[in-house]
Every structure is written in C-alpha cells, then in structure tokens.
LUMNU-186107 format. One record per atom (N, C-alpha, C): z, x, y. Coordinates in pm, whole numbers, padded with zeros to 5 digits, always signed. Each point is the difference from the previous one (the first is absolute). Layout:
<pts>
ZXY...
</pts>
This chain:
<pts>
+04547+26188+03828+00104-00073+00072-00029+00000+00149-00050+00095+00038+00000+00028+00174-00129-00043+00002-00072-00010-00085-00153-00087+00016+00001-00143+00045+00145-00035-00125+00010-00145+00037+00062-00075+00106+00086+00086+00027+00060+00018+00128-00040-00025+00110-00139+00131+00038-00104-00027+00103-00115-00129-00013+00004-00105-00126-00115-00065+00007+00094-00122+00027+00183+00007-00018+00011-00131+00048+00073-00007+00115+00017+00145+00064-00003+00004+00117-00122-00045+00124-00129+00055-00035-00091-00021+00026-00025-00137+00004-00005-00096-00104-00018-00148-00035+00116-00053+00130+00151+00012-00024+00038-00023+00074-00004-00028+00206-00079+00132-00018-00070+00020+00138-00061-00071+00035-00144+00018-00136-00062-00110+00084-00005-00138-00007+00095-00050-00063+00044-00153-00024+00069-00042+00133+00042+00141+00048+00113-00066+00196-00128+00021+00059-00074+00061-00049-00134+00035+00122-00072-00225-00015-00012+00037-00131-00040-00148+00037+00056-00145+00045+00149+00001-00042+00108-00064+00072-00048-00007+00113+00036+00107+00069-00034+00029+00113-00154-00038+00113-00073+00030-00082-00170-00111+00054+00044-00117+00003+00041-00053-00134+00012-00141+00005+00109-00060+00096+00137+00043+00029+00031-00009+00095-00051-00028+00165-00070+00122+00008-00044+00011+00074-00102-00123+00079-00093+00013-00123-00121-00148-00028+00107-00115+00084+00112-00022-00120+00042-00153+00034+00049-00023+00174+00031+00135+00013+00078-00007+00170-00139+00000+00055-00138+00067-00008-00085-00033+00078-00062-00150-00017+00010-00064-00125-00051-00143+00012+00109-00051+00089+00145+00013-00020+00102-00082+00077-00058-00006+00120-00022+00145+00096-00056+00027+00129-00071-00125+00007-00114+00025-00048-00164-00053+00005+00058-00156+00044+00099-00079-00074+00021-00100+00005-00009-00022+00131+00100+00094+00075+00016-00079+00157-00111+00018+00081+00007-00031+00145-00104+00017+00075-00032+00169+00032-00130+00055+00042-00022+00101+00025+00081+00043+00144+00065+00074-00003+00092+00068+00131-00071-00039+00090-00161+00071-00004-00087+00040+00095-00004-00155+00085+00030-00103-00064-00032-00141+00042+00105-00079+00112+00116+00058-00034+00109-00039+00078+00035+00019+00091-00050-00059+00108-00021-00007+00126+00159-00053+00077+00090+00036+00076+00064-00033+00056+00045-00030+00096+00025-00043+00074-00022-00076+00142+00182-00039+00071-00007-00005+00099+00148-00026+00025-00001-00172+00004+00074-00015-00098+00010-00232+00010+00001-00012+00117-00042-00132+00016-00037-00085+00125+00165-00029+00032-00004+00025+00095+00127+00019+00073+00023-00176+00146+00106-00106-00056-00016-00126+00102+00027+00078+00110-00113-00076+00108+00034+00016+00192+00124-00069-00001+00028+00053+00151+00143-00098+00035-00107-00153+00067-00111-00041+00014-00081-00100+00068+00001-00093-00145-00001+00077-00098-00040-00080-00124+00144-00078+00010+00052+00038-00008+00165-00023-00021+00072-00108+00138-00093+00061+00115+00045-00119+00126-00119-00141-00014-00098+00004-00093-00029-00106-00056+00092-00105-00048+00088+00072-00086+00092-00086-00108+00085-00078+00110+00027+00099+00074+00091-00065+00107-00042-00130+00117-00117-00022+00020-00068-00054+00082+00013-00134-00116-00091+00017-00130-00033-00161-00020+00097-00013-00009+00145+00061-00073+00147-00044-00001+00055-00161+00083-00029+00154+00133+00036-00087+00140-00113-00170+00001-00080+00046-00050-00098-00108+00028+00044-00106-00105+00041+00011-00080+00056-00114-00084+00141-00068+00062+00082+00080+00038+00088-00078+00108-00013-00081+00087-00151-00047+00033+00002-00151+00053-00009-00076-00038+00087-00049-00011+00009-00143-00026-00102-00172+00024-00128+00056+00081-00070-00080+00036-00115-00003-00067+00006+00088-00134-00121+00027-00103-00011-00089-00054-00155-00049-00047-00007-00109-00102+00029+00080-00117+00010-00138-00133+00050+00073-00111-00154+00115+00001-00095-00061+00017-00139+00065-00042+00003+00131+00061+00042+00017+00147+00049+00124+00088+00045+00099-00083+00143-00046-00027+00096+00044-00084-00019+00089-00124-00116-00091-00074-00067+00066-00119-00095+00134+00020-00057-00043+00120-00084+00080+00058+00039+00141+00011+00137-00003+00040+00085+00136+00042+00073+00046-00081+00006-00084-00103+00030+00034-00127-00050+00114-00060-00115-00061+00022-00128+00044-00076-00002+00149+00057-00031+00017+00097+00007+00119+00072+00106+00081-00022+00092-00012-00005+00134+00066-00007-00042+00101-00173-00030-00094-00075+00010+00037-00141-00136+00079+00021-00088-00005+00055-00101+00093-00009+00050+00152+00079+00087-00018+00075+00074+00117+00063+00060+00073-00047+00086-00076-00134+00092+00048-00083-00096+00076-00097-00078-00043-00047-00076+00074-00097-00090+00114+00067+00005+00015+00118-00083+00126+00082+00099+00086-00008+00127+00010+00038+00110+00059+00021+00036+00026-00181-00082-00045-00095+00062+00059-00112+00134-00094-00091+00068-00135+00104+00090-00055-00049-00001-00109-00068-00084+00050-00117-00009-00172-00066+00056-00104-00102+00121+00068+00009+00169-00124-00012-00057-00111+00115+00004+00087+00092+00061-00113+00134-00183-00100+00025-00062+00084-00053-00153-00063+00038-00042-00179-00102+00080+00050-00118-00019-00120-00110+00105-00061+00090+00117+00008+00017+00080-00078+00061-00046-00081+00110-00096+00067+00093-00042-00102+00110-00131-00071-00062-00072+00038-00063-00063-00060-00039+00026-00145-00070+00110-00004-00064+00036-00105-00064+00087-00072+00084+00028+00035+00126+00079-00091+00096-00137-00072+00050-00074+00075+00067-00113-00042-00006-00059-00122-00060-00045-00038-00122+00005-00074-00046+00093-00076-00021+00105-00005+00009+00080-00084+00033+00033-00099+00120-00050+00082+00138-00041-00062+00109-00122-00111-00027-00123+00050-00038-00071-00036-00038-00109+00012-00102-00001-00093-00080-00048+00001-00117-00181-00004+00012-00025+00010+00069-00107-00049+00018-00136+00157+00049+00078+00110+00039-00003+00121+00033-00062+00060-00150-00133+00033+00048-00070+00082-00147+00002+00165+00049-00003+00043+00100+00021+00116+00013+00113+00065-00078+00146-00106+00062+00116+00022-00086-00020+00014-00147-00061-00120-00058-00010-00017-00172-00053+00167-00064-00157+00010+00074-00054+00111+00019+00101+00146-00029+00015+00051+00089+00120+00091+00019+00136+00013-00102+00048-00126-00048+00073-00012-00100-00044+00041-00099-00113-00081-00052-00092+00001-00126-00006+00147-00033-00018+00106+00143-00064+00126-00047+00142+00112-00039+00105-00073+00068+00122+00064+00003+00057-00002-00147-00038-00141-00037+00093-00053-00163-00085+00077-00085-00153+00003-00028-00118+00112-00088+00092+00143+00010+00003+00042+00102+00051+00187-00007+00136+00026-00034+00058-00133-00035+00143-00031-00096+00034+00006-00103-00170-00030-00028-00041-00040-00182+00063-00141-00001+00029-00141+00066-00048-00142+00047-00069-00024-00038-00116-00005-00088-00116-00014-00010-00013-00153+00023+00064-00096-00092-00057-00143-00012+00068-00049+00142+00109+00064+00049+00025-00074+00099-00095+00029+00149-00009+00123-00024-00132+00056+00087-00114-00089+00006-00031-00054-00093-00163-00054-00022+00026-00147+00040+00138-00075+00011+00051-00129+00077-00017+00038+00113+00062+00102+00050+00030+00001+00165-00160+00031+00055-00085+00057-00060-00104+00062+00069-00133-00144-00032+00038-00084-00144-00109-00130-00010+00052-00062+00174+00114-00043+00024+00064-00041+00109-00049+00067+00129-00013+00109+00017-00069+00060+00080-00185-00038+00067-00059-00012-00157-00153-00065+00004-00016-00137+00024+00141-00090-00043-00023-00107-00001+00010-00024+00153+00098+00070+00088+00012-00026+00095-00121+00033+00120-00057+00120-00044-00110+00007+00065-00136+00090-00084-00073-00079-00019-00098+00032-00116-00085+00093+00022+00005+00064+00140-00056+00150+00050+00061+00102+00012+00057-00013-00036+00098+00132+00016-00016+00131-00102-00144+00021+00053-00039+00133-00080+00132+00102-00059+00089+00027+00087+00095+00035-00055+00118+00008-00103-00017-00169-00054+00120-00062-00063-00029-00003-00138-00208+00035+00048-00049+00027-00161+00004+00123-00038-00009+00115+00129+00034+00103-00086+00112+00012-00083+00125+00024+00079+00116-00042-00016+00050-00023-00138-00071-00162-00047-00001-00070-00114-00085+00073-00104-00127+00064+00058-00034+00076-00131+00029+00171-00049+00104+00004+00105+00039+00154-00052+00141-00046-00045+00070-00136+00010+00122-00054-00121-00062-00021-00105-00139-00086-00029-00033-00031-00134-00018+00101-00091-00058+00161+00084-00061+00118-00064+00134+00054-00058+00101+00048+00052+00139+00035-00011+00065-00116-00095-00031-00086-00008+00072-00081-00080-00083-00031-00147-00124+00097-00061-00076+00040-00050-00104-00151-00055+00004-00023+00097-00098-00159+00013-00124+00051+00072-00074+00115-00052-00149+00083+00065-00101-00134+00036-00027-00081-00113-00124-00087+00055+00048-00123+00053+00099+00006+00075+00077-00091+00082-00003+00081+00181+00014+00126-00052+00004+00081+00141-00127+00026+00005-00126-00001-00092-00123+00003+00050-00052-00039+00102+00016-00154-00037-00106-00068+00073+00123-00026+00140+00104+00034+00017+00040-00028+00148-00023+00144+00082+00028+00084-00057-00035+00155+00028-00174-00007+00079-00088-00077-00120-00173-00008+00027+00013-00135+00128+00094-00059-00024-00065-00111+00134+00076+00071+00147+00120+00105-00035+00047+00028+00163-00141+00138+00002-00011+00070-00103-00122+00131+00039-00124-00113+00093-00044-00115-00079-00130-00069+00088+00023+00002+00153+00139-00022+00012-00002-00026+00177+00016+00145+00032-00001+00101-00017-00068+00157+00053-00075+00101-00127-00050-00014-00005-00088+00113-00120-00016+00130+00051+00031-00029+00121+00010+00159+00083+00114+00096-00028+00115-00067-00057+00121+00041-00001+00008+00064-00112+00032+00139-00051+00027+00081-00085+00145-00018-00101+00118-00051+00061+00110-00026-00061-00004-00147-00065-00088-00101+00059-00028-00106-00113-00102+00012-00119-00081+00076+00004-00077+00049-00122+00108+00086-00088+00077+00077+00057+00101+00066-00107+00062-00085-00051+00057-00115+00062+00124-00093-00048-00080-00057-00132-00157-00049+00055-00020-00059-00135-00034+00067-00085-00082+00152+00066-00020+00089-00153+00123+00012-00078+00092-00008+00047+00168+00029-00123+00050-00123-00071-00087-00137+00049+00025-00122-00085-00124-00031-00103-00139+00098+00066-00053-00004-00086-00097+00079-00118+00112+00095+00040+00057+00115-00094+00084-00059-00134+00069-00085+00005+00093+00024-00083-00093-00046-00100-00104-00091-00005-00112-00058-00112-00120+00051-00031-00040+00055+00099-00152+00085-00059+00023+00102+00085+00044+00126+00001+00005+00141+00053-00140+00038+00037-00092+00041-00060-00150+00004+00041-00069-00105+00081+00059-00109-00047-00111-00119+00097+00071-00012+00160+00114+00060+00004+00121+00010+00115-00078+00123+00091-00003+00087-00109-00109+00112+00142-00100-00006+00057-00080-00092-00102-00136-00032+00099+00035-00066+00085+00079-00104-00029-00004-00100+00103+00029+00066+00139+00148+00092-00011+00052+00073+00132-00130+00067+00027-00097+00052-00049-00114+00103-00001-00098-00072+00060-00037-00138+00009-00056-00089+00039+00014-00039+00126+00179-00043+00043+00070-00034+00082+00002+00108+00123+00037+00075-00036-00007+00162+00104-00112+00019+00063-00181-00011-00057-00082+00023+00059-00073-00073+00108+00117-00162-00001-00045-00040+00131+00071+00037+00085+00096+00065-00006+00069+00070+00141-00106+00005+00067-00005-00028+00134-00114+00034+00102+00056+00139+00072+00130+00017+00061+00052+00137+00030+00113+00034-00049-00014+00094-00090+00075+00055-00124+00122+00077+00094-00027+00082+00106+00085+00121+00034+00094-00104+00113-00050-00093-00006+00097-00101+00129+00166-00002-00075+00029-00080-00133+00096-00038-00065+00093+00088-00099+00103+00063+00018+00021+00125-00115+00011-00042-00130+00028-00159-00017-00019-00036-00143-00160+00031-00060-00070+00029+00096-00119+00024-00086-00023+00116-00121+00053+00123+00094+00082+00115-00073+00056-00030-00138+00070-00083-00009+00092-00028-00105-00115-00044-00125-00083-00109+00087-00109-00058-00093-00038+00127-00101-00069+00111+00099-00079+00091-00054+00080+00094-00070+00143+00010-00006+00072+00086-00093+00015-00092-00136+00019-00139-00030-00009-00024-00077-00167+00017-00109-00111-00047+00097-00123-00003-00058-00050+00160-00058+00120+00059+00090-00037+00119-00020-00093+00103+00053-00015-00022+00133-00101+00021+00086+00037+00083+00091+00195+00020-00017+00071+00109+00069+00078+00024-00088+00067+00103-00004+00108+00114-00038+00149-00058+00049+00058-00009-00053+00134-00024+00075+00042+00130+00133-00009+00141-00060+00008+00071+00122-00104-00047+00105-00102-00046-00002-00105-00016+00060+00124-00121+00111-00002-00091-00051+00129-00140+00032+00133+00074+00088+00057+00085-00024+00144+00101+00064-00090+00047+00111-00054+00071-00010-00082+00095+00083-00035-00107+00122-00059-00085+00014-00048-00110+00046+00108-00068+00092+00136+00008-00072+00059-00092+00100+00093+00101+00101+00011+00129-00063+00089+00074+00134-00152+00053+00100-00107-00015-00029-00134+00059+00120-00038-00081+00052+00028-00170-00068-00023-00078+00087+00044-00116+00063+00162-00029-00002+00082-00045+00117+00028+00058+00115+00053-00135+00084-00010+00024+00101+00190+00042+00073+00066+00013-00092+00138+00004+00019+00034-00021-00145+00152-00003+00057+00092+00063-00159+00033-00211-00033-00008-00064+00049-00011-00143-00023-00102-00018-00076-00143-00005+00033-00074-00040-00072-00039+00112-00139+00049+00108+00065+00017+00085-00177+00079-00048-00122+00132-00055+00067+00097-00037-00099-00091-00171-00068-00028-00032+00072-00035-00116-00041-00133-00010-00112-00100+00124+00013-00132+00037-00085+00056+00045-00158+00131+00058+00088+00057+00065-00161+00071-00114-00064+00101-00089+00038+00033-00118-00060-00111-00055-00075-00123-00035+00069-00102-00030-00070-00088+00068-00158+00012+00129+00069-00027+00064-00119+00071+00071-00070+00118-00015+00004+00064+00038-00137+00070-00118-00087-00049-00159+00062-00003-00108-00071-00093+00006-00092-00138-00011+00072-00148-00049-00072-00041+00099-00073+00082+00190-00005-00031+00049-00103+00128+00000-00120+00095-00042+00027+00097-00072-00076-00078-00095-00131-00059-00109+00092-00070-00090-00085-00116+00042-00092-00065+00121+00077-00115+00005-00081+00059+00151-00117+00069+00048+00015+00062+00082-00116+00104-00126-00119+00074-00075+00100+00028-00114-00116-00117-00058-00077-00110-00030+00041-00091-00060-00087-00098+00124-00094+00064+00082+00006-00062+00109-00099+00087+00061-00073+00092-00095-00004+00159+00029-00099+00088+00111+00036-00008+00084+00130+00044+00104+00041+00164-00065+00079+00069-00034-00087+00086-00088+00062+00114+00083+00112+00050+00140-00077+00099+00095+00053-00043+00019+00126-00153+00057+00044-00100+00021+00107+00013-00150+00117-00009-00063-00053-00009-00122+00052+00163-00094+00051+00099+00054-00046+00153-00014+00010-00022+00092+00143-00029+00103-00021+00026+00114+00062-00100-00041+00173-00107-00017+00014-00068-00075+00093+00111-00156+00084+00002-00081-00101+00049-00111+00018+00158+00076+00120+00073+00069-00096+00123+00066+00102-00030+00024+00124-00089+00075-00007-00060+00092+00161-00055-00142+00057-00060-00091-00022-00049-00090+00097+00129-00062+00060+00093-00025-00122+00153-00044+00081+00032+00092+00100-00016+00118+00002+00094+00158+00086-00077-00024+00151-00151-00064+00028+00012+00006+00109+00042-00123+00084+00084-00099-00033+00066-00069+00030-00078-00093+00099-00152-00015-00018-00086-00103+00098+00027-00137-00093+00145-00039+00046+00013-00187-00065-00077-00078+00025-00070-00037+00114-00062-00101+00034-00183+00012-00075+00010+00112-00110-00108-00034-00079-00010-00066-00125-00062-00088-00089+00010-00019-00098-00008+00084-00114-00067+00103-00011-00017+00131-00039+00165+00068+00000+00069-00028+00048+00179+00025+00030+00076-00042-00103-00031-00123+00036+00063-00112-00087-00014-00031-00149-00116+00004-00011-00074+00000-00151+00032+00142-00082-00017+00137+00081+00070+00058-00041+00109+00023-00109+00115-00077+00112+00153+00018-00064-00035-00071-00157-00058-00148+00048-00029-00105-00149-00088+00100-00118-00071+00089+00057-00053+00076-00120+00081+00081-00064+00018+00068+00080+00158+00120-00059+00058-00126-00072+00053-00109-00005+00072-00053-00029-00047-00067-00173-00111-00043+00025-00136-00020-00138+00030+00136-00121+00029+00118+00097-00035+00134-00116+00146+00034+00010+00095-00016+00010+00132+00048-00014+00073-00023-00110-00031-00017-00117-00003-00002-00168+00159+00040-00020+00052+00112+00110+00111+00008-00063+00113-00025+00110-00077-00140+00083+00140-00054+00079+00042+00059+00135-00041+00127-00015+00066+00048+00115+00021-00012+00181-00119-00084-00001-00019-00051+00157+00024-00123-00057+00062-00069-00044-00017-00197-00053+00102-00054+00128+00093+00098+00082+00070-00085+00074-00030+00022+00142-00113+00060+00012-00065+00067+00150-00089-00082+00042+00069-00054+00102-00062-00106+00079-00046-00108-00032+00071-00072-00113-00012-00137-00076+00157-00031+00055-00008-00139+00020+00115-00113+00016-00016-00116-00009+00032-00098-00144-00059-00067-00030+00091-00097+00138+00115+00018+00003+00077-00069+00116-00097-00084+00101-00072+00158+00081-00084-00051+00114-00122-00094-00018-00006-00026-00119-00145-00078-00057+00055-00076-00028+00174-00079+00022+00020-00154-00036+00044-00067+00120-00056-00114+00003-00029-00052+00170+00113-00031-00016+00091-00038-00104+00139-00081+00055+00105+00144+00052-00038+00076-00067+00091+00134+00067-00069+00027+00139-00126-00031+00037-00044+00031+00126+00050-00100+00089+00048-00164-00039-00014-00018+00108+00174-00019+00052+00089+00064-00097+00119+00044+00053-00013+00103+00110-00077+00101-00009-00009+00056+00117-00074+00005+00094-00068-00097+00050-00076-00073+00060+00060-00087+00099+00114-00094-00055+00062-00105+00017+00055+00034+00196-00011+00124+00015+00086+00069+00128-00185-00016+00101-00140+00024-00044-00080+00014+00088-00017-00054+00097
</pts>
C-alpha cells in the first residue's frame, strides 16, 4: 500500500515537474515572440519647436490677403497642409489639402499629397485616382511615382508597384530606401530573386557609410546584426533629433523585414515603437500606423487615426467654406 502510495506520489511529482517545463517552454516561446529587450532602444519623442508652430501662424496670416491668385492661394494651401503634417496634425492636413484642390484643380503636388494621405487610410482605389492625377499633371514627378507605388504595394497590386517603384529607383540608384521599397514589392513574388536583386542593387552604392539606409540594406542582406544596427545609431548621431529619427527608421524597416519572415507579434511590436518616436513628417510614421492597422486581426486599433469623414471632400469643403 505505501509502495503504491510512493509510486503515485512520485508519478504525480513528476507529471507537475513536467507541467511545469512545458509551461515554462510555452511562456519562453510567448517571450521569444516579441522583440529582444536588448533591441529597444528609447529615445525621448520628437518634441514640436514653438518656430514650427509660428510657421502655422505666418502662412495663416499669409492667406489673409486677399490679393492672391487662385494659383497663390493653392500654393499656400499647399504649404499649410505640409505644416500640418510636420506638426503631426493630419485631420487638418487632408483638410487643406482638399481646399487646395479646390482652389485649384490643376495643382499635382496637391493631388500628390492627397493620394498619399487617402493610401495610409486604406483609400486605396481612391488613392491611385488622386495620385494618376498627380502624374497626369506633371509626368516628372519622381515623387508621385513613389507615392503611387507604395499605394499599389499596400493595396496588394505588387507587379503594379513594381515597375513604378523600378522607374522612381532609375532616377537615383544611389538611394537605399528606394531599393527597399521595391525589394518589399518584389518580394511578395519571388523572395529569392528579390534578394539578389537588392544584393545587386546595394553594390553600386559608390559610398555606403554616407546614407543610414544603407545600414538597413545590410541588416536585411544580412551583412549586419540588428544589435550591430542599435549600437550604430546612439554612437553615431549627432543629437537627440537625428537619433529619434534613425530609430523611426529602424524600427519600421525591421518591422518589415520580421513581417516578411512571418514574425508578425515582433513586427506589431517594432511597427508601435516607430509610432512612439513621434517623427510625423516621415513616411516610415505613417505607414507604420497603416501596418499596425493590416495586423490588428482583433480590431483593436480599427478606430486610431482613421476618419473616413476627413477623406470626403463634401464634408471637407463645409469646413473649408470659412478659408
């Protein structure tokens, strides 16, 4: 009896002993999921000047004359809404933008700027109107193709964002953040033929240590360490501005590249921190929020910083109607 006693006492034991590993196990995979501590770099957010802010006030004033052409008018439009989105306020930035065009229709910068505003809405088709409008209006506007091909990529139209992604990279091949844009459109179709190409693309850098997106290049190719990447940006800015701004950067582009290796929790978790240092006036900011927004499966950010309101011109141009 006391034999059996001790053997299913014993059994018992070690059945919590193994509970217990396995427990254990599952809380260390949970861990594993998120980012490594060691990685999380924190920085105090970019904090607006009061100069940024006596900007707003200036074109203000400057739209109060009355002696502006409509084209003027648009002009300062235009400006205003690019102010708003430096300052982080981009209710009021779609809003001028679309007064904007309303002044004048004819304004591709405006279309431009819209186009990129309605994409990080999830807009998509209306995005890809405002931003054709943009090219049509001026057919150089290296910009309007990026623009347009990081809506087509997001709007999961990859060999649509190819070739505008490959014709804005032709006008700089020097540039490290347009080889990424298209390695992630042309990623989504051949994963291997996507690395050579970036692998290809990277080795004409003529000076690698000039651009910090180059960095980024080589953490994806794999040519750096991510600590290698952290380490890098607090030894080598030049102030707590351009720190905050390296880290926006890279805790986007390693966002993306843990999303494309299905590490999605890791990659939620990146995507947040690029929001925390609050540098708006990057696209890397912005795209951000729209990613969190892509992986949020269970809703919980769906009403953070979406308004479908501000994306309907007839509600914009009620409040407009006073400019």
């Amino acid at each position: 009896m006391l034999k059996k006693l001790f053997i299913a006492v014993n059994t018992a034991f070690v059945l919590s002993l193994t509970a217990g590993c396995a427990s254990t196990g599952a809380q260390r995979a949970a861990l594993d999921e998120h980012i490594d501590p060691r990685f999380i770099k924190i920085e105090l957010p970019r904090v607006v000047s009061p100069n940024e802010q006596l900007n707003l006030v200036k074109v203000s004033q400057v739209l109060g004359n009355k002696k502006l052409t409509p084209v003027q008018t648009a002009a300062v439009m235009w400006r205003r809404a690019e102010i708003y989105n430096h300052l982080g306020l981009d209710f009021l930035s779609v809003i001028s933008l679309l007064a904007c065009i309303g002044v004048d229709n004819q304004s591709s910068d405006c279309y431009r700027d819209y186009g990129a505003s309605l994409y990080v809405h999830s807009k998509f088709l209306e995005a890809y109107d405002a931003l054709d409008g943009a090219i049509e209006l001026n057919p150089h506007d290296s910009s309007a193709y990026f623009q347009r091909g990081m809506a087509l990529y997001y709007g999961k139209r990859e060999l649509m964002a190819e070739k505008d992604l490959y014709q804005n990279y032709l006008k700089d091949r020097q540039d490290p953040y347009y080889m990424l844009w298209l390695f992630f459109a042309e990623n989504a179709n051949d994963p291997e033929k996507a690395r050579q190409k970036l692998l290809d693309r990277y080795r004409m850098i003529n000076a690698k240590d000039l651009v910090f997106g180059t960095r980024l290049v080589e953490v994806f190719l794999g040519f750096r360490t991510e600590e290698d990447l952290w380490e890098h940006i607090f030894d080598n800015t030049k102030d707590y501005v351009e720190r905050n701004e390296h880290l926006c950067e890279a805790y986007f582009y390693m966002g993306k590249m843990h999303l494309l290796a299905g590490k999605k929790q890791k990659a939620l978790d990146y995507f947040k921190l690029a929001r925390s240092t609050n540098v708006t006036y990057f696209l890397e900011f912005e795209n951000a929020l729209l990613e969190i927004h892509m992986l949020d499966t269970a809703n919980e950010y769906q009403n953070i910083g979406y308004d479908d309101k501000v994306l309907n011109p007839a509600e914009a141009e009620e409040k407009t109607e006073d400019k």
